[in-house]
C-alpha positions as CSV (number, residue, x, y, z in Angstrom):
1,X,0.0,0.0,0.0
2,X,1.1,3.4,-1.0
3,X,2.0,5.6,1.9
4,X,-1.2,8.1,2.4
5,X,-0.1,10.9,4.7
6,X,3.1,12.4,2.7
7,X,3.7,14.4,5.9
8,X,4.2,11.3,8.6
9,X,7.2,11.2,10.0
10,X,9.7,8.2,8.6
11,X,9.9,5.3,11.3
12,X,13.0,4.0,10.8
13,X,12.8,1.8,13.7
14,X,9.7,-0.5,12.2
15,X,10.8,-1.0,9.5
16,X,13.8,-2.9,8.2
17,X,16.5,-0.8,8.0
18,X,18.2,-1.6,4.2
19,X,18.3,-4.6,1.5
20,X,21.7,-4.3,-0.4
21,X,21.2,-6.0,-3.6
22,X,23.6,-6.4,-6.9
23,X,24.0,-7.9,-10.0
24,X,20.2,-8.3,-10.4
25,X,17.7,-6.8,-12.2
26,X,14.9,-5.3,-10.1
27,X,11.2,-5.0,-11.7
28,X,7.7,-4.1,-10.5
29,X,5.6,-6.8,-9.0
30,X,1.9,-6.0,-8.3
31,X,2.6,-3.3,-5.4
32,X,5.8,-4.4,-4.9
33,X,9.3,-5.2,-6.4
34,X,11.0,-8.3,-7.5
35,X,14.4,-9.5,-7.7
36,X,15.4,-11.0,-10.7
37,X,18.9,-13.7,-11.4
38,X,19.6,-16.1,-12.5
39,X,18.3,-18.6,-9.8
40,X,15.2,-17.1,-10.1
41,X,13.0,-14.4,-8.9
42,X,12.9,-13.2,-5.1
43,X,9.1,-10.7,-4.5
44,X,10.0,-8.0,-1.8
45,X,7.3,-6.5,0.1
46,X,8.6,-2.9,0.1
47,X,6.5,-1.2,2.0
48,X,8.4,-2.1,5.5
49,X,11.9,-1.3,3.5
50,X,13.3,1.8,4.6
51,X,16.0,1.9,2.0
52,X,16.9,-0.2,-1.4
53,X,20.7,0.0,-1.4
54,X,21.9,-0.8,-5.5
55,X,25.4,-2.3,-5.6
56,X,27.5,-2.7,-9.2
57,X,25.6,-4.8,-11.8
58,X,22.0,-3.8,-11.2
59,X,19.6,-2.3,-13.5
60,X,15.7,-1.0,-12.0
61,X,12.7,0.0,-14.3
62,X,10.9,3.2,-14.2
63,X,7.7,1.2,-12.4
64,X,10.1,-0.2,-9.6
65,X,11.3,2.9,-8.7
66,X,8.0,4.4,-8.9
67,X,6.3,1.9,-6.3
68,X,9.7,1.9,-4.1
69,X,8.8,6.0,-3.7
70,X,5.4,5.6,-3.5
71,X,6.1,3.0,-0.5
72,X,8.8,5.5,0.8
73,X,11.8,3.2,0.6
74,X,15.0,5.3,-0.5
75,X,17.0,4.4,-3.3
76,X,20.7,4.6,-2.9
77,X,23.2,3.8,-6.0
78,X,26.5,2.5,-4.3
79,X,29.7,0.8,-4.7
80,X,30.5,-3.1,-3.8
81,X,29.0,-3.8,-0.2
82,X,27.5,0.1,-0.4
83,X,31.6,1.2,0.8
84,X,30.8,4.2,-1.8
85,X,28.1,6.6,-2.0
86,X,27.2,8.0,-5.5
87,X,23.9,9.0,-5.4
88,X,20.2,8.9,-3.7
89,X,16.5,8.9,-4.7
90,X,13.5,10.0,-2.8
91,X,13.2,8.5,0.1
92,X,10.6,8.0,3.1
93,X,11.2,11.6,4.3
94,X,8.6,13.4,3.2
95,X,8.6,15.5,6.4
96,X,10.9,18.3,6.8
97,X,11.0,18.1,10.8
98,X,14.2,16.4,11.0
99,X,16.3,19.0,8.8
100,X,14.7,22.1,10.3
101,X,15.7,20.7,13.3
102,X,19.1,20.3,12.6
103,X,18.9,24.0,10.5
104,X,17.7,25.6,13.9
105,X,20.1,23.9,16.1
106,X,22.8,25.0,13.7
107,X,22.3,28.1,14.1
108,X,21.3,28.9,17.4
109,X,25.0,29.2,19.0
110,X,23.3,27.7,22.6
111,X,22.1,25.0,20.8
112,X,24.7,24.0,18.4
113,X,27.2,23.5,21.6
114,X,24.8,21.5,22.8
115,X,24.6,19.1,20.0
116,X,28.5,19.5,20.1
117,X,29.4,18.5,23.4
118,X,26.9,15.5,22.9
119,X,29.0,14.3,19.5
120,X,31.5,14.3,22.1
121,X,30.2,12.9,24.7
122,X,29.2,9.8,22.5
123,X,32.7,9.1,21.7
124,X,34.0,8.5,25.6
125,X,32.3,5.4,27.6
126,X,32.5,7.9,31.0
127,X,30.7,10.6,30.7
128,X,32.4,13.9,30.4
129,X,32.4,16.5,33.5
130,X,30.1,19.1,33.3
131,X,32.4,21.6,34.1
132,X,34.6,21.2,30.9
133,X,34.9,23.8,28.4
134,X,34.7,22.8,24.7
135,X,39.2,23.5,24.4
136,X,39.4,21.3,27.0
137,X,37.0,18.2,25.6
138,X,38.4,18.5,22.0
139,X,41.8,17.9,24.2
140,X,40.3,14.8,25.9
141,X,39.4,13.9,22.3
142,X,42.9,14.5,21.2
143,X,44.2,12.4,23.4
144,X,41.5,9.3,23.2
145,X,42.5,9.3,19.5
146,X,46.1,9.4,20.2
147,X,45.5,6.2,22.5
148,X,43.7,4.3,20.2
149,X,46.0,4.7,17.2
150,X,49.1,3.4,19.4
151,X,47.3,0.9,20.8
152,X,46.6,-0.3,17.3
153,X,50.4,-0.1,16.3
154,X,51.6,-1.6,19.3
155,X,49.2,-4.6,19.1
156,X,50.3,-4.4,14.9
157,X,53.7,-3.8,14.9
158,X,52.6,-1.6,12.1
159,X,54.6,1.9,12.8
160,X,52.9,5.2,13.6
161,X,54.5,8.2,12.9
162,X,50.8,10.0,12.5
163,X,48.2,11.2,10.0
164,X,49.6,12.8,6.6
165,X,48.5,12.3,3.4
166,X,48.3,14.7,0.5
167,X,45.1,14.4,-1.8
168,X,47.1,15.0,-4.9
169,X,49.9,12.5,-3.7
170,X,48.0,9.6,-2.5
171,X,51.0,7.0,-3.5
172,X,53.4,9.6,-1.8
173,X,51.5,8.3,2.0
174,X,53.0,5.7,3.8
175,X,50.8,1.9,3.4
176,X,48.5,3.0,7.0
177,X,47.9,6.8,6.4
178,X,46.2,5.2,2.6
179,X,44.6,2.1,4.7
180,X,42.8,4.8,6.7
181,X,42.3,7.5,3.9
182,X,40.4,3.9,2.3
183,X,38.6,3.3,5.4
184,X,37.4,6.5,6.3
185,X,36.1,6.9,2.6
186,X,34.0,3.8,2.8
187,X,32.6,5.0,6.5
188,X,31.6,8.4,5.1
189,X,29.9,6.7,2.4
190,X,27.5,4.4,4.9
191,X,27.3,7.5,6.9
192,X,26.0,9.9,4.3
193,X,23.4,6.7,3.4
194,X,21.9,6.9,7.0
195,X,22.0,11.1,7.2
196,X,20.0,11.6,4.0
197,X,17.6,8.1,4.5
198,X,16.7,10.0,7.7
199,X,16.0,13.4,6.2
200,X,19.2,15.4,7.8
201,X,21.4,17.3,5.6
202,X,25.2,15.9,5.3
203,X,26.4,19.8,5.0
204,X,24.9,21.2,8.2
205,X,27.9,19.8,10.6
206,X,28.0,21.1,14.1
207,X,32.1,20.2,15.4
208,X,33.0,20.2,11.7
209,X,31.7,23.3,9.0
210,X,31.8,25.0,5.9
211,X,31.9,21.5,3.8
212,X,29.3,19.7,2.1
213,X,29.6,16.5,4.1
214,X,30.3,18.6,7.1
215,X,27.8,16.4,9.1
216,X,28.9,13.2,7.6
217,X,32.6,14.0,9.1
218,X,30.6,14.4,12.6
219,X,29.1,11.5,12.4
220,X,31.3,9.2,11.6
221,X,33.9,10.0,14.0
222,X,31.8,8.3,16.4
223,X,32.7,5.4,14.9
224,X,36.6,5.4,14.0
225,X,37.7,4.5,16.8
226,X,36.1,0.8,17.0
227,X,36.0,0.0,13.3
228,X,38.3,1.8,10.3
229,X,41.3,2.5,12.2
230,X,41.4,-0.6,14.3
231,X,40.8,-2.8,10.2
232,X,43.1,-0.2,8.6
233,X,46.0,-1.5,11.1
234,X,45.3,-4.8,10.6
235,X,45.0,-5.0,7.3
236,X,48.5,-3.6,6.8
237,X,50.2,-5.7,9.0
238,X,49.2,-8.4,6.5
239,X,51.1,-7.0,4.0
240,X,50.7,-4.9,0.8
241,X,49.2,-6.9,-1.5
242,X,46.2,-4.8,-2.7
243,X,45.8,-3.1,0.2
244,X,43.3,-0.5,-0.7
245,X,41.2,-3.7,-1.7
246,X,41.6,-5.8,1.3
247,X,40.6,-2.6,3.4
248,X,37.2,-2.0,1.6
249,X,36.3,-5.7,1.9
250,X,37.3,-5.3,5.6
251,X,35.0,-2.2,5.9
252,X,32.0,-4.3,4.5
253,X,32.3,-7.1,6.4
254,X,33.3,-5.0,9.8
255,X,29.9,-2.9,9.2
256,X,27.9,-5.8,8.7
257,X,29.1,-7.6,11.7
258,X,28.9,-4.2,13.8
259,X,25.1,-3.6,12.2
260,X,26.3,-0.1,11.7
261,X,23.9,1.2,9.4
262,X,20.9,0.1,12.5
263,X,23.0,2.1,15.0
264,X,23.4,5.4,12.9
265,X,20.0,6.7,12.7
266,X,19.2,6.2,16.4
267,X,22.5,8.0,16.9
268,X,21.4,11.2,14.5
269,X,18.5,11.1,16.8
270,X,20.2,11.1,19.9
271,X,22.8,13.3,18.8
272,X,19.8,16.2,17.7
273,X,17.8,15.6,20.8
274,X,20.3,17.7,22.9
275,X,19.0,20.8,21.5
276,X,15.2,20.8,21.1
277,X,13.9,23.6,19.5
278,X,10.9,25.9,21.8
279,X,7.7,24.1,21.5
280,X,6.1,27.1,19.8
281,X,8.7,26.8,16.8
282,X,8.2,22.7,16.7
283,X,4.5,23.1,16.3
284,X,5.5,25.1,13.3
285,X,7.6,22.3,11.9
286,X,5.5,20.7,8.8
287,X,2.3,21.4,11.1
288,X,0.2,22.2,7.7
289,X,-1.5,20.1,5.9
290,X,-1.3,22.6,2.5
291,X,0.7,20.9,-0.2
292,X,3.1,23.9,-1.1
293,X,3.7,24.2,2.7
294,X,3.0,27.8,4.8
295,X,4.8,31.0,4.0
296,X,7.4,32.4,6.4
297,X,6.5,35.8,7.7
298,X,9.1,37.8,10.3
299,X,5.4,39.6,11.5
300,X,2.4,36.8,12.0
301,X,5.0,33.7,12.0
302,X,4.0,31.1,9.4
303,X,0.6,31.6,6.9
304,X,-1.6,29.2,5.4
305,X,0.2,28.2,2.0
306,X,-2.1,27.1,-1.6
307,X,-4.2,30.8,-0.2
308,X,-4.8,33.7,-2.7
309,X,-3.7,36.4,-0.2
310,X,-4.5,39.4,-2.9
311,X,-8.0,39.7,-1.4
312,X,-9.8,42.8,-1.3
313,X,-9.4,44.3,2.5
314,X,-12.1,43.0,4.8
315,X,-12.5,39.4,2.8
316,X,-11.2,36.5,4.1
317,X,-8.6,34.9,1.9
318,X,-9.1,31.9,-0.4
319,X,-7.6,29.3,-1.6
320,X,-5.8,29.3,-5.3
């Protein structure tokens, strides 16, 4: 069944998260989607699919992706495993809430240290003192990251003389500065996946700013420290064969294991709940029904949108 009220809010959590799929052609099937190979042909009932993840070697007709939006289930064209992000469809989102929220607690100062010091505070398995200024967390950070990448080259025996690579060099890095750089690229990817399947915006970072995956970069540093440095070490202590290769295989099968795409969204939620907007300004948040949406105004707050407001004085206004 078609999704009816285009202004519900996606619920990621009833649903099942993804279904990566490649080398298969995917058609429509009465109100749903099939697989096709050739073993066979595999129905999916998309309407509980949150997002259709398309690895290499797939091909999807106009009327599949046409029932996958009209069930909400967002379309994602990624590499092998979905390590690389290239490009997304329409997802379940049709609510703006979520990325309002994040625009307001971006730029509302009080807020946006709020949402900060919780990115932070996610990272550490104590929680930080209340007391700390933000110079003095990003130094417990520091430090915390320090840790875990000699621990990693200790436990190794891969040396660490620390992060440097240069973007227009990458053969010039040393084997673990490129196992990370490989890593990190595959984590952004899975990140940026979850951000947009949720209806955030990847450029709207809170520690990290002025880039378009600013958020992505937030994000996934929650995660670093337990999966792509500890793989990145590994994999280079077992030699250089096709490194960069090895790495991205170990990112898919480290993810998967982890369940990392089912921890991110609940994390983005988390993460934005420090900072709450007033209850006044929520109740503003997609709280029309009028297709086009309301119409800002800096006087009366938000008006009825679809409404021919060139009445004569005295008449009330009607709609277009």
């Amino acid at each position: 069944m078609a999704m009816k009220d285009l202004h519900a809010l996606p619920k990621v959590r009833d649903s099942f998260s993804y279904l990566y799929v490649e080398h298969k052609k995917i058609d429509q099937e009465d109100k749903a989607i099939a697989l096709h190979d050739k073993a066979g042909k595999v129905p999916v009932p998309c309407a509980g699919l949150t997002s259709l993840l398309l690895g290499p070697g797939t091909s999807i007709t106009h009327a599949a992706v046409k029932t996958l939006a009209d069930n909400g289930c967002l379309v994602l064209w990624l590499g092998e495993a979905g390590v690389r992000f290239y490009a997304q469809g329409l997802g379940e989102t049709r609510s703006a809430r979520n990325l309002l929220r994040q625009a307001w607690a971006s730029t509302h100062p009080p807020a946006r240290l709020q949402v900060v010091r919780r990115l932070y505070e996610m990272r550490f398995p104590d929680p930080l003192e209340p007391g700390l200024t933000l110079q003095q967390i990003r130094g417990h950070e520091g430090i915390r990251v320090r840790e875990a990448y000699a621990r990693m080259s200790r436990e190794t025996g891969v040396a660490w003389h620390g992060r440097s690579y240069r973007r227009d060099d990458w053969s010039e890095a040393d084997p673990i500065n490129r196992a990370l750089s490989a890593a990190n690229s595959c984590l952004y990817g899975v990140c940026h996946a979850a951000i947009v399947s949720a209806g955030y915006s990847p450029a709207l970072g809170f520690i990290h700013t002025g880039k378009m995956l600013s958020f992505v970069y937030d994000v996934a540093d929650l995660y670093k420290a337990e999966t792509t440095i500890p793989l990145a070490f590994r994999a280079v202590s077992e030699g250089p064969y096709e490194l960069e290769s090895r790495v991205r295989r170990a990112c898919r099968d480290t993810f998967y294991r982890e369940k990392l795409l089912q921890k991110i969204v609940p994390d983005l939620d988390q993460v934005l709940a420090a900072a709450t907007p007033p209850a006044d300004e929520l109740e503003d948040y997609d709280g029309t029904d009028d297709p086009p949406g309301g119409l800002w105004d800096p006087q009366s707050g938000t008006l009825r949108g679809g409404v021919n407001w060139a009445e004569d004085a005295g008449e009330e206004p009607e709609r277009r």
